[in-house]
DSSP file (Angstrom, degrees, kcal/mol; ACC not computed):
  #  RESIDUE AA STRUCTURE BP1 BP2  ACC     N-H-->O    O-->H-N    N-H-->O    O-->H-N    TCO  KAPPA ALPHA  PHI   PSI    X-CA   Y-CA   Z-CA
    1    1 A X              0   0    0      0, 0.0    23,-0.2     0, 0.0    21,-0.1   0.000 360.0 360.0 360.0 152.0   -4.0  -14.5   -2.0
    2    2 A X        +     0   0    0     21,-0.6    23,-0.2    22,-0.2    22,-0.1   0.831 360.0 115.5  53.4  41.2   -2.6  -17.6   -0.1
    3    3 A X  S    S-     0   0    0     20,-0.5    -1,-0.1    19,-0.2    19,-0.0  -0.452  78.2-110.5-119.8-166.3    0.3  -18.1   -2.4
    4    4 A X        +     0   0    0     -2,-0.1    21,-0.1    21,-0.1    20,-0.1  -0.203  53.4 159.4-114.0  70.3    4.2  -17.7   -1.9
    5    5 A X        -     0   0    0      1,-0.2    21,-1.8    17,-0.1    22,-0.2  -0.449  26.0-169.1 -57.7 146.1    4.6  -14.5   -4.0
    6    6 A X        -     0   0    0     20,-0.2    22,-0.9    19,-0.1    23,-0.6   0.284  64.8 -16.3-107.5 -25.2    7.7  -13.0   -3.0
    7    7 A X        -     0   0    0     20,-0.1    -1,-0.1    21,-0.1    23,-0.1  -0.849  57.4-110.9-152.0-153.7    6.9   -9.5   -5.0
    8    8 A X    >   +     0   0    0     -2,-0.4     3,-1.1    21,-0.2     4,-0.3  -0.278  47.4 156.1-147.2  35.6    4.8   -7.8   -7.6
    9    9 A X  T 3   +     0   0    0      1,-0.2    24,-0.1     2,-0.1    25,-0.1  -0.632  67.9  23.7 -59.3 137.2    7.0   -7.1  -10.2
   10   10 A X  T >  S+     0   0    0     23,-0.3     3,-0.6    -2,-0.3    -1,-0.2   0.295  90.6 109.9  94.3  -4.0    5.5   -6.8  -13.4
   11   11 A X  G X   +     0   0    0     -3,-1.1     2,-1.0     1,-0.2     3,-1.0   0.927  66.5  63.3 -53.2 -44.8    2.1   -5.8  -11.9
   12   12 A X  G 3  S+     0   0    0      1,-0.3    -1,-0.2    -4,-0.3    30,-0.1   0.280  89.8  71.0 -54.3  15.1    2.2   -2.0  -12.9
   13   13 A X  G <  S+     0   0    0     -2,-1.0     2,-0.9    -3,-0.6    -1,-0.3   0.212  72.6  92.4-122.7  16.2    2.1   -3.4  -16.3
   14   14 A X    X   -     0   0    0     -3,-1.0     3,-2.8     1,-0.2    30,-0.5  -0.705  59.5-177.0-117.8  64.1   -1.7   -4.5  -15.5
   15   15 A X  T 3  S+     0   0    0     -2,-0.9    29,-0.2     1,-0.3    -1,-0.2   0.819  78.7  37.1 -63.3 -24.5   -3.1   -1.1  -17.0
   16   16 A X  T 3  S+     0   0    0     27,-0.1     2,-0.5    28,-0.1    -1,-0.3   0.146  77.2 133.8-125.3  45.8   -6.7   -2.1  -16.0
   17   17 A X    <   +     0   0    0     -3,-2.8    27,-0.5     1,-0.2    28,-0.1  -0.594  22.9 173.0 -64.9 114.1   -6.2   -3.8  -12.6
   18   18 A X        +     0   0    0     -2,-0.5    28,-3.4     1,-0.2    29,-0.6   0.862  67.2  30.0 -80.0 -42.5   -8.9   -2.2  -10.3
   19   19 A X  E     -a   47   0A   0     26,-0.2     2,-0.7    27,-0.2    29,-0.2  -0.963  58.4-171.7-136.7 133.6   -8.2   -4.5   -7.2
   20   20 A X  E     +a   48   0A   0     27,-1.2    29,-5.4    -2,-0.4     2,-1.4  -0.812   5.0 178.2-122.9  95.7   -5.1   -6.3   -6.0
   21   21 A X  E     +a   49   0A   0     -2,-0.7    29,-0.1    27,-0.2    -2,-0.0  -0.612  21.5 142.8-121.1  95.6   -5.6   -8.7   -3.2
   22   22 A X        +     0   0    0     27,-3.3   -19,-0.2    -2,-1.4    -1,-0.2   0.258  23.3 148.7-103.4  18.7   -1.9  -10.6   -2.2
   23   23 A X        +     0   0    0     26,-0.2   -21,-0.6     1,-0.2   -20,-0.5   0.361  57.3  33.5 -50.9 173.7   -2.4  -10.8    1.4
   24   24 A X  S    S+     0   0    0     27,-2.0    29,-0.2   -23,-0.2    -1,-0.2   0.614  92.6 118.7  -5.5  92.0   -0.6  -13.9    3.1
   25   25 A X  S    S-     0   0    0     27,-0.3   -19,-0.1   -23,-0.2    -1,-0.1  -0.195  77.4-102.6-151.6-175.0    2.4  -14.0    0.7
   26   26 A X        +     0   0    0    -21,-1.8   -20,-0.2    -2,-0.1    27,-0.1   0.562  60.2 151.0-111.2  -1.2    6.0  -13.6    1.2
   27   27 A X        +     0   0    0    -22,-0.2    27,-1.7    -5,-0.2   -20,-0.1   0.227  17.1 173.6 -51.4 135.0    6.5   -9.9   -0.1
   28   28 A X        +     0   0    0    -22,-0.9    28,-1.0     1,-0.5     2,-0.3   0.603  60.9  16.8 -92.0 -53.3    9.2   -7.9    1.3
   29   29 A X        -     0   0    0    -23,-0.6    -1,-0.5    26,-0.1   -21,-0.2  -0.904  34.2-169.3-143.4 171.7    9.3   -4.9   -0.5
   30   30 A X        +     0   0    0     27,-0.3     3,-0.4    -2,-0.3     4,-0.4  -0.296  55.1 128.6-160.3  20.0    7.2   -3.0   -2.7
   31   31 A X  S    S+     0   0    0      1,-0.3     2,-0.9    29,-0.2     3,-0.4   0.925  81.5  16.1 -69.7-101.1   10.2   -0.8   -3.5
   32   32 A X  S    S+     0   0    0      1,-0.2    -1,-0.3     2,-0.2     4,-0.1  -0.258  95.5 101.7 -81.4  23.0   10.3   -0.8   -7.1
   33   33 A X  S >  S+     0   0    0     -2,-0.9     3,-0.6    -3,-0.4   -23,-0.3   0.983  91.7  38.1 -71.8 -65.2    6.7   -2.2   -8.2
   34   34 A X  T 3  S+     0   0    0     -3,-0.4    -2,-0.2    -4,-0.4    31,-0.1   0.636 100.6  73.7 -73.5 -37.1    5.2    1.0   -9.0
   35   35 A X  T 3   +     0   0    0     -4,-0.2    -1,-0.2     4,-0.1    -2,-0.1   0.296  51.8 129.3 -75.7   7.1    8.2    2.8  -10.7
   36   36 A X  S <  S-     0   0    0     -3,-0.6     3,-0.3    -4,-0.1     4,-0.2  -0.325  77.6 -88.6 -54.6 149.4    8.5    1.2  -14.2
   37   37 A X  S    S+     0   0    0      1,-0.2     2,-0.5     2,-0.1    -1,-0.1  -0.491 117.6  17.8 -68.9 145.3    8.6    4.2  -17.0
   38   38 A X  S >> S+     0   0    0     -2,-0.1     3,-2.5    -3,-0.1     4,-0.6  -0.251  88.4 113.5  92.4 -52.2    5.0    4.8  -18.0
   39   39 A X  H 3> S+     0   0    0     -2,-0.5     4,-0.6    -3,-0.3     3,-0.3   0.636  70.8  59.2 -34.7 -24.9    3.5    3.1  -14.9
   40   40 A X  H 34 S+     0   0    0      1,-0.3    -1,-0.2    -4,-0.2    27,-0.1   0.543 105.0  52.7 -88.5 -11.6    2.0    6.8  -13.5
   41   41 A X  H <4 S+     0   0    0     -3,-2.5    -1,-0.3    24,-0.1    -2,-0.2   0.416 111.6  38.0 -72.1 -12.8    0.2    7.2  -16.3
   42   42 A X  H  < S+     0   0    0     -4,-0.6     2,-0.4    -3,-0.3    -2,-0.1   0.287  73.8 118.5-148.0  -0.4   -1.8    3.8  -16.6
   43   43 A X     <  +     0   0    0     -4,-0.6   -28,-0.1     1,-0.1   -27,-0.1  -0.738  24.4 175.3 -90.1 148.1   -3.1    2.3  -13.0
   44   44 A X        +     0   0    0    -27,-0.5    -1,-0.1   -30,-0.5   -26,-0.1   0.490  36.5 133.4 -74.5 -27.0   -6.5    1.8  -12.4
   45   45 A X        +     0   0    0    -31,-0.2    23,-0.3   -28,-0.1   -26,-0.2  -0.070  15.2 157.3 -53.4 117.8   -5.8    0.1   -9.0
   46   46 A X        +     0   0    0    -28,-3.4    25,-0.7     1,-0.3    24,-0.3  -0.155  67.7  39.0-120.5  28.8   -8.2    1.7   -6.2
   47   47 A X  E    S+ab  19  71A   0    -29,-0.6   -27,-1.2    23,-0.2    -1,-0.3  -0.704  70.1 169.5-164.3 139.5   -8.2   -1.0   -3.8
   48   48 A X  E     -ab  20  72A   0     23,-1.8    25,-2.9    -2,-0.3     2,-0.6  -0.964  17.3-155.3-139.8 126.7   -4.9   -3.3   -2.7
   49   49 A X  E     +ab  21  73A   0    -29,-5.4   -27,-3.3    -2,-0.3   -26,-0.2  -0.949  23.2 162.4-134.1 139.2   -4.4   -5.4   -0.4
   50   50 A X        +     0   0    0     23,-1.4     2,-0.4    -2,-0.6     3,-0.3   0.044  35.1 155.5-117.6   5.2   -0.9   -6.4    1.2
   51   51 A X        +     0   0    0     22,-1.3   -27,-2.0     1,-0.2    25,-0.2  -0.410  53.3   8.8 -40.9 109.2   -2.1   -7.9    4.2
   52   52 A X  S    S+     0   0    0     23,-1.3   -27,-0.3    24,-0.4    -1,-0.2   0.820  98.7 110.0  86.7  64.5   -0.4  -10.5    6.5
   53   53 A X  S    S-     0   0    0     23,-0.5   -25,-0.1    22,-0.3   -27,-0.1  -0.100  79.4 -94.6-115.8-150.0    3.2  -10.3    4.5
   54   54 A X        +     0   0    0    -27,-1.7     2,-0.3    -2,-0.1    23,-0.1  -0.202  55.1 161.0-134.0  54.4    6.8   -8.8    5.8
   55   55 A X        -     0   0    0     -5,-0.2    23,-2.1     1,-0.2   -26,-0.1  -0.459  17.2-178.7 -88.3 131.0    6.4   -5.9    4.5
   56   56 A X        -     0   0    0    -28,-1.0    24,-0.9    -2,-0.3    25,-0.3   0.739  65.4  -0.6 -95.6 -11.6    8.9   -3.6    6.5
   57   57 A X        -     0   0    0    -29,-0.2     3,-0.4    22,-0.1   -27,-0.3  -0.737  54.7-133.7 176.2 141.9    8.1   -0.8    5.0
   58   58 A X     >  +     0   0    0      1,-0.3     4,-0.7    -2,-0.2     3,-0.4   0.304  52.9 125.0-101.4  13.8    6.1    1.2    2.3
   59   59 A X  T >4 S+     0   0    0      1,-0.3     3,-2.7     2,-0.2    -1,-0.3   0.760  70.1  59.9  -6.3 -63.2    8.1    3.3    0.5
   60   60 A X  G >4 S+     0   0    0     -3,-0.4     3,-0.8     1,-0.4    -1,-0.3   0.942  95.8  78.7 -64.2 -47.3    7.1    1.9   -3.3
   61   61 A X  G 34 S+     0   0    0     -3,-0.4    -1,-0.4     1,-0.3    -2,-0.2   0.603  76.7  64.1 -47.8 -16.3    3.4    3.1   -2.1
   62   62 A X  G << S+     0   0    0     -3,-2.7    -1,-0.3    -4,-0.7    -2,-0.1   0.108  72.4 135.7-118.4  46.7    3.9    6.7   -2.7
   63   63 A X    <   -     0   0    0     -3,-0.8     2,-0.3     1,-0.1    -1,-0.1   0.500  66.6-127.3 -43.3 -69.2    4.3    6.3   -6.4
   64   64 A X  S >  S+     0   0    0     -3,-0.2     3,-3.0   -25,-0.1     2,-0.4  -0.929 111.7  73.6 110.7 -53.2    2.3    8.9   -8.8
   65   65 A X  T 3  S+     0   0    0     -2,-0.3   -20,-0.1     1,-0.3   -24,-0.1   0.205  97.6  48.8 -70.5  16.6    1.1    5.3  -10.4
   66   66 A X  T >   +     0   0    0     -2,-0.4     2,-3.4    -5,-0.1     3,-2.4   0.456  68.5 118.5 -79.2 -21.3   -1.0    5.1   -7.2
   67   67 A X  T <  S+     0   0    0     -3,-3.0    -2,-0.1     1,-0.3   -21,-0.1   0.041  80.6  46.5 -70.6  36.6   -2.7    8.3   -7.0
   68   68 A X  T 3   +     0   0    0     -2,-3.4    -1,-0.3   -23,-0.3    -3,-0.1   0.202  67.8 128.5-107.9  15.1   -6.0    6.7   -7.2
   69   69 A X    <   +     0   0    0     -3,-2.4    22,-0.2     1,-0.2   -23,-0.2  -0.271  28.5 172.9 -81.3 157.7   -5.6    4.2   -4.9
   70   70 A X  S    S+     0   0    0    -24,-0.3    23,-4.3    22,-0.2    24,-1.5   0.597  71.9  41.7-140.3 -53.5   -9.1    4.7   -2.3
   71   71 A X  E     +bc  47  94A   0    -25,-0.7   -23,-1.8    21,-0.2     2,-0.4  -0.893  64.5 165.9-144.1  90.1   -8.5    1.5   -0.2
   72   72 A X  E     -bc  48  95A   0     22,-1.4    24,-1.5    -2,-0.5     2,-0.2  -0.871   8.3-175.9-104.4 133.0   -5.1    0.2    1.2
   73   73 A X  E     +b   49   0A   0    -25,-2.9   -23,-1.4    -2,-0.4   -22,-1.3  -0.717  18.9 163.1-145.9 124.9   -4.7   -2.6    3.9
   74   74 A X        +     0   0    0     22,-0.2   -22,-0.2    -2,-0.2   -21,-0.2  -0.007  24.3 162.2 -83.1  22.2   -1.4   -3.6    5.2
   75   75 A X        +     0   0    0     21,-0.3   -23,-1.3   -24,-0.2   -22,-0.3  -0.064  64.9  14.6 -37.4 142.9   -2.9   -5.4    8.3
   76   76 A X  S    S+     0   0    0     22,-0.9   -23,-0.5   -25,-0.2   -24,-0.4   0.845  90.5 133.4  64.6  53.2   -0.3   -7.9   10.1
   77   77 A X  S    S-     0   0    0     22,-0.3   -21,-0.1   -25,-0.2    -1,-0.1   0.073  71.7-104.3-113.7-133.1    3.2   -6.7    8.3
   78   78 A X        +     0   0    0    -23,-2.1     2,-0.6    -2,-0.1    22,-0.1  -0.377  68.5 152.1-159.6  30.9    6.5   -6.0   10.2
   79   79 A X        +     0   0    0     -5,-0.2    22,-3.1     1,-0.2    23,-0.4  -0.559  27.9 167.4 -90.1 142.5    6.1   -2.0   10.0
   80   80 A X        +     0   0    0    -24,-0.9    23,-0.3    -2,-0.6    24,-0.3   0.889  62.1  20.1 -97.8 -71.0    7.2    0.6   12.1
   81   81 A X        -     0   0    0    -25,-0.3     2,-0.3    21,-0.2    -1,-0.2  -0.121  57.9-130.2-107.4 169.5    6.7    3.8   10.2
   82   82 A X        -     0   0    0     22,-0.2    25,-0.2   -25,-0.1   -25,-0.0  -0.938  38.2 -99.7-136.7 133.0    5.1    5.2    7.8
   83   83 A X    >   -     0   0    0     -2,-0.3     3,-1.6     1,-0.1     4,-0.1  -0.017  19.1-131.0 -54.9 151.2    6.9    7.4    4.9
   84   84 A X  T 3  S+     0   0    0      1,-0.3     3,-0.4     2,-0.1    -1,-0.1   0.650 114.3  58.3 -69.9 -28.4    6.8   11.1    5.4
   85   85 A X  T >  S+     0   0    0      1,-0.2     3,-1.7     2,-0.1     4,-0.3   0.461  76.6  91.8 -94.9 -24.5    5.6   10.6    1.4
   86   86 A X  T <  S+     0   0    0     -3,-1.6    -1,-0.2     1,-0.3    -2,-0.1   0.515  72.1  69.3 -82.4   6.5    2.6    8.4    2.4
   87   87 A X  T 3  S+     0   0    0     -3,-0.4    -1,-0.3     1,-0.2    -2,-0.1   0.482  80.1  84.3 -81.5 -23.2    0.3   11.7    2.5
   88   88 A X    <   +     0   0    0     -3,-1.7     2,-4.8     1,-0.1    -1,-0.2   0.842  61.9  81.6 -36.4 -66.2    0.7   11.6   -0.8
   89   89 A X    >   +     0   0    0     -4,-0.3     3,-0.6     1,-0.2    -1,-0.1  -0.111  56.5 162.4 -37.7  73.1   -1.8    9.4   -1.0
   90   90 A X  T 3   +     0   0    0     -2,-4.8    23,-0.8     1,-0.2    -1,-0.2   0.471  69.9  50.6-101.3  15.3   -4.3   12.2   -0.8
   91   91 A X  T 3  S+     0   0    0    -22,-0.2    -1,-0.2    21,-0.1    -2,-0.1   0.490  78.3 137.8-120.5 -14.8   -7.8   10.1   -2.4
   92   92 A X    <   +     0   0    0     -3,-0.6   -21,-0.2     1,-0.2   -22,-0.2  -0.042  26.4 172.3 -52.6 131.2   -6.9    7.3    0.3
   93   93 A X        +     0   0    0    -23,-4.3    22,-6.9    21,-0.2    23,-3.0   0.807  58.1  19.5 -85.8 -45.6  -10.3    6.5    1.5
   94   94 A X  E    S-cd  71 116A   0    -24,-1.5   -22,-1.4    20,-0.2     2,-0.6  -0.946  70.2-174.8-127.6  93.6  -10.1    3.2    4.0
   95   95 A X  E     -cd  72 117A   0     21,-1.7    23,-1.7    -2,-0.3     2,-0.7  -0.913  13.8-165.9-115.3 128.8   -6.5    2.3    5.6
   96   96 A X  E     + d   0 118A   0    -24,-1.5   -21,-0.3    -2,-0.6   -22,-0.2  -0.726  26.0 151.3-110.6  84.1   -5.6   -0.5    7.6
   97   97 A X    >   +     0   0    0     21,-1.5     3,-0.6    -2,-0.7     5,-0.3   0.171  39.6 130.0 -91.5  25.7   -2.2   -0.2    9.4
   98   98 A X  T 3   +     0   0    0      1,-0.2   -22,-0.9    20,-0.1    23,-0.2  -0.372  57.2  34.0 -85.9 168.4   -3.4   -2.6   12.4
   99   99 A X  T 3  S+     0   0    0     22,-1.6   -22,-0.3    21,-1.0    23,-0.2   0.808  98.7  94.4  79.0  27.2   -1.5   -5.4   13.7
  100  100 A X  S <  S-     0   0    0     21,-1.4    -1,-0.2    -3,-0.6   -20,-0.1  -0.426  85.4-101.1-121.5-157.7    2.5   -3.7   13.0
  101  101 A X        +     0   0    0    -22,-3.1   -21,-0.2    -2,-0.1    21,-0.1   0.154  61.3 149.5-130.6  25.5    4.5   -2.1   15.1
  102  102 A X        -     0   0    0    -23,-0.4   -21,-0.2    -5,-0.3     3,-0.1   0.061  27.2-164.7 -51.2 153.4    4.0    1.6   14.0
  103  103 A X  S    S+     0   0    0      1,-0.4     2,-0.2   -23,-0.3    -1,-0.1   0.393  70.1  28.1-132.1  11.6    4.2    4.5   16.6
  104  104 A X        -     0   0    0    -24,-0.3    -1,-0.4     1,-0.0   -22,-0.2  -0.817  43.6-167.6-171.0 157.8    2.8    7.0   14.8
  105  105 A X    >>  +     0   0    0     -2,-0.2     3,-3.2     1,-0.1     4,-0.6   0.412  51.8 119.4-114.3   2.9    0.4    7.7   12.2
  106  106 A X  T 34  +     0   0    0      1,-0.3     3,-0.3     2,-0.2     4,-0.3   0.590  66.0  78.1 -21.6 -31.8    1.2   11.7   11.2
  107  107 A X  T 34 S+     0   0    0      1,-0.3    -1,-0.3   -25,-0.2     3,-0.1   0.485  92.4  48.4 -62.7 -24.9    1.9   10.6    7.9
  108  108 A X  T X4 S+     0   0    0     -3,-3.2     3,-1.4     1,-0.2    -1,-0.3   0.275  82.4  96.3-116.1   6.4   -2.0   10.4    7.2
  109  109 A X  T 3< S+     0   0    0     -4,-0.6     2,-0.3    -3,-0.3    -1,-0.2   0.906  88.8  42.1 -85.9  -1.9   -3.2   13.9    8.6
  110  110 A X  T 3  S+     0   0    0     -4,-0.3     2,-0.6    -3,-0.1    -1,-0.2  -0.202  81.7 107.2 -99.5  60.1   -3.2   15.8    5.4
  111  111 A X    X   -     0   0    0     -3,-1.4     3,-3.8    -2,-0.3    -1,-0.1  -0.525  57.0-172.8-119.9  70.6   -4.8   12.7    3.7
  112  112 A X  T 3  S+     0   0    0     -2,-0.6    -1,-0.2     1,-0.3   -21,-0.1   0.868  75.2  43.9 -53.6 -27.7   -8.6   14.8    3.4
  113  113 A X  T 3  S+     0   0    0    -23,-0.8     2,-0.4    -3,-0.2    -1,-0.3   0.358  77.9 110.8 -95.0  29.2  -10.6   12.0    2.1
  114  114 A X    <   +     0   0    0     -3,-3.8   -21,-0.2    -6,-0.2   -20,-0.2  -0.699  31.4 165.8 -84.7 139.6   -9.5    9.2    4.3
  115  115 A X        +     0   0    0    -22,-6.9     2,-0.5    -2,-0.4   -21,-0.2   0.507  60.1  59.0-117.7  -7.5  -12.6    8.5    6.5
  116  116 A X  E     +d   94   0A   0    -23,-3.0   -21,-1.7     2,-0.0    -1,-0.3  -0.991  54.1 169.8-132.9 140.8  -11.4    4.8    8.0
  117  117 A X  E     -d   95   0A   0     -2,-0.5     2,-0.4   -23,-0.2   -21,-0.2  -0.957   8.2-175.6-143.8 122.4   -8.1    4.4   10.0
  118  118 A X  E     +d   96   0A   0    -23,-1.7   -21,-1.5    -2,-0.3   -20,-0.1  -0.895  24.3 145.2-114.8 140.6   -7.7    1.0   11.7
  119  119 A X        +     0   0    0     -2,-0.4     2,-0.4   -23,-0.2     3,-0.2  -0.404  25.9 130.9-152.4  38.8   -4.4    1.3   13.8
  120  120 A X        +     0   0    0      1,-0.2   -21,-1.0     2,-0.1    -2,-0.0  -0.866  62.1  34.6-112.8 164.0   -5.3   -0.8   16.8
  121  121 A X              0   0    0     -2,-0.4   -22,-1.6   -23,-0.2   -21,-1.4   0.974 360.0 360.0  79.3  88.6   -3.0   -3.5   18.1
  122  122 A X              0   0    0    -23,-0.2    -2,-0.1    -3,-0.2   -24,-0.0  -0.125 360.0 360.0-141.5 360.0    0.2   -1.3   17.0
């Protein structure tokens, strides 16, 4: 948190990271964090936070190496969308898309166990 990270390479390599808090950073993309060989086999990470970055868009999120992820927030990024993929996410509990520029959230109705959706100032 509060650093100038520009990514998170070499995180997936964090086999018992539960919680990831890089919020107001320099991050850009998140394209290729998650996709190292092995990586969908070995996170722990249920809770991340990517808040108040530039992240334009979430692509790298709908990795396999996520599928446990319960708690995302990307508050205060530079997003429009969200990937068709991001549904994927199907354990997401708590997600915080507020503060972008998103115009729809469609992406999260088959996500049955999300129970908190922040989307305001969108």
């Amino acid at each position: 948190r509060d650093n100038m990270l520009t990514s998170l390479s070499g995180v997936s390599s964090l086999r018992h990271l539960q919680s990831l808090n890089a919020c107001n950073n320099s991050i850009t993309s998140i394209d290729d964090t998650w996709d190292l060989p092995g990586a969908s086999d070995s996170s722990s990470l249920t809770c991340l936070d990517l808040s108040e970055n530039n992240l334009q868009t979430l692509d790298g999120l709908c990795s396999p190496a996520l599928a446990r992820l319960r708690c995302l927030s990307v508050r205060h990024n530079e997003l429009c969308t969200l990937p068709p993929t991001f549904g994927d996410l199907d354990v997401l509990e708590e997600l915080d898309v507020s503060e972008n520029a998103i115009t729809s959230v469609a992406a999260t109705y088959k996500m049955q166990h999300l129970r908190v959706l922040n989307c305001e100032h969108n």
